[in-house]
N, C-alpha and C positions, 0 to 999 in steps of 0.2 A: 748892318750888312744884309744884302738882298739874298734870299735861299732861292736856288734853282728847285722848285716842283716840277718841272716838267717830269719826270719817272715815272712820279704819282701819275699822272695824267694817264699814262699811256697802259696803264697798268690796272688802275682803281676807279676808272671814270665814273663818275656820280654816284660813288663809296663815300663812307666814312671811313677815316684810318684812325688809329693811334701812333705816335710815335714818342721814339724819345726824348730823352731832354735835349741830343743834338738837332733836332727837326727835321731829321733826314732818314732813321732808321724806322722802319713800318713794324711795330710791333702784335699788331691786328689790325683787321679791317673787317668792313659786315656792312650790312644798308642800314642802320640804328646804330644811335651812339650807346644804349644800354647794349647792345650786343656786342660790341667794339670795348666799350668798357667790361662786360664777361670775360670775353675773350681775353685780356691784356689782364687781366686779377688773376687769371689761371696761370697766366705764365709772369705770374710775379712782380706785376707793371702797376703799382698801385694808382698811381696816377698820369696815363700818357697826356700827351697835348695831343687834344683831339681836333681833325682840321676833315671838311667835306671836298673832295675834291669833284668840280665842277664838271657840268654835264660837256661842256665846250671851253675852251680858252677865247678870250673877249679882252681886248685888248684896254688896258686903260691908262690913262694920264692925265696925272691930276693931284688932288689930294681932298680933302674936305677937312673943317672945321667943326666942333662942340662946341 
C-alpha cells in the first residue's frame, strides 16, 4: 500500500527524517543520517527507517527492474 509523504515534504524538504515502524511518525530529523540516527537514540528509537525527503516532488511512472 502506497504512504502519503506529502507532510514530509512540506515540512523537512531536503532533510533526513526518522520514523517509525508506521512510516508516518517523524521521530527526528537533521541534514545527516548520523545526526537523525543521534537524535532518535536519545529519545529511545533504536532503529528508525530513515528516508530523505527530496529537495522537489518529480513525478514518476514506471517501475524498474534488477
Amino acid at each position: 500500500m502506497a504512504i502519503d509523504w506529502t507532510m514530509l515534504f512540506k515540512k523537512y524538504r531536503g532533510m533526513w527524517v526518522g520514523l517509525r515502524e508506521d512510516n508516518k511518525t517523524v521521530v527526528a530529523f537533521g541534514g545527516s543520517v548520523a545526526e537523525v540516527m543521534d537524535k532518535a537514540k536519545k529519545k529511545k528509537f533504536e532503529h528508525p527507517v530513515l528516508f530523505r525527503v527530496p529537495d522537489k516532488i518529480i513525478p514518476f511512472v514506471g517501475g524498474f527492474r534488477l
